[in-house]
Each structure stands twice: as C-alpha cells, then as structure tokens.
C-alpha positions as CSV (number, residue, x, y, z in Angstrom):
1,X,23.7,-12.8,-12.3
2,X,25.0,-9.9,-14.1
3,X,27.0,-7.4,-12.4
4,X,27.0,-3.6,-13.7
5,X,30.0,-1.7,-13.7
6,X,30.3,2.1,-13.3
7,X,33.0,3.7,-15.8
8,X,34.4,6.8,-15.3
9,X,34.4,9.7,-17.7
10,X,37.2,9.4,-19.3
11,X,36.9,5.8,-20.2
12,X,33.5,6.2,-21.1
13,X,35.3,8.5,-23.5
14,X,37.6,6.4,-24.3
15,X,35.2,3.7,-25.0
16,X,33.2,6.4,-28.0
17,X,35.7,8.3,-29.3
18,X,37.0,6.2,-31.8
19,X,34.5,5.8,-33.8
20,X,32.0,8.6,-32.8
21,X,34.8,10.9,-34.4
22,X,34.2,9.6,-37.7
23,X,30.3,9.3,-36.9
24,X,29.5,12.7,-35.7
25,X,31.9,14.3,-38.7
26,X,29.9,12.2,-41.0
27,X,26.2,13.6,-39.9
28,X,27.3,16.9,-39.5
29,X,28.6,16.9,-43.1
30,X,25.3,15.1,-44.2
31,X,23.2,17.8,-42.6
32,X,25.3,20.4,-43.8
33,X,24.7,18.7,-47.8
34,X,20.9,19.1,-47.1
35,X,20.8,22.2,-46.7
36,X,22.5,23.0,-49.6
37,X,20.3,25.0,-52.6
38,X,21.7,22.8,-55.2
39,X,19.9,19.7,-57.7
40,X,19.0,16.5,-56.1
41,X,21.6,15.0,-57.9
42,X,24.3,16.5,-56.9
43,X,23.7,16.2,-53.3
44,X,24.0,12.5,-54.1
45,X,27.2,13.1,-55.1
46,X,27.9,14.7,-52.1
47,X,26.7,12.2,-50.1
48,X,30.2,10.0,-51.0
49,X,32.0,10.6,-48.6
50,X,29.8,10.9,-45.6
51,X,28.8,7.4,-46.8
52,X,32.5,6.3,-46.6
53,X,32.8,8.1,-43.3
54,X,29.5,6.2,-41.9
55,X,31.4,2.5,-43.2
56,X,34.7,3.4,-41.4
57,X,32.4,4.8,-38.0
58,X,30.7,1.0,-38.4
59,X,33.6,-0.7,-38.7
60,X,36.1,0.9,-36.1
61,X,32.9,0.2,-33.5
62,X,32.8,-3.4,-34.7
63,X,36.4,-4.1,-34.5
64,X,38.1,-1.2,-32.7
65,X,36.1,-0.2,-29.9
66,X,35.4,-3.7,-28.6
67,X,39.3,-3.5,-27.9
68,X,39.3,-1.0,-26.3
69,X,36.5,-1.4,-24.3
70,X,37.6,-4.9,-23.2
71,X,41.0,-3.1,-22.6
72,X,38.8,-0.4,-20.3
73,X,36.9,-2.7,-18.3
C-alpha cells in the first residue's frame, strides 16, 4: 500500500527550484524571441540558448532534484 506524504512549502520548494530556475528563464526567453519582429531565421538563432537552458533544466531534474528530493523526504 502506498502511503502519501504531505511536504511543506519550503521543501516543496526545495524540491523545484533547482531546475525550475533554469526552466522558467528558458520559456520566458523563448516567449520573449517570438515576439520579436525579426526573420524566421534569426529567431532560430535565438533559440540557442534557451535550447541549452531547457537541456541543463532536464538534466538537473534527472540527476539533481532526485537528491534532493530523496534528501527532503
């Protein structure tokens, strides 16, 4: 039988700020890119380092945050 645990704010917190830092900065500069009034093509270009951002978001929640949540709970 599982058994549910009730976190607290600050380690739910705990638990999504290391990589909803990264993730959240990376949307909000995505948006922000399609709004711009410039050629396609260069918005691609743009799009680098949000990309980047998005990897390192993925990766710190594959690796990082299951630490920490197992240090958490």
């Amino acid at each position: 039988m599982l058994t549910r645990q009730v976190l607290t704010p600050w380690q739910f917190l705990l638990c999504l700020a290391p990589h909803g830092i990264f993730e959240l900065t990376a949307l909000f500069w995505a948006c922000s890119i399609g709004m711009l009034s410039v050629a396609v093509k260069e918005k691609f270009k743009l799009f680098v380092c949000p990309l980047l951002l998005m990897l390192t978001a993925g990766f710190i929640e594959a690796f990082v945050s299951t630490m920490v949540i197992s240090l958490v709970l």
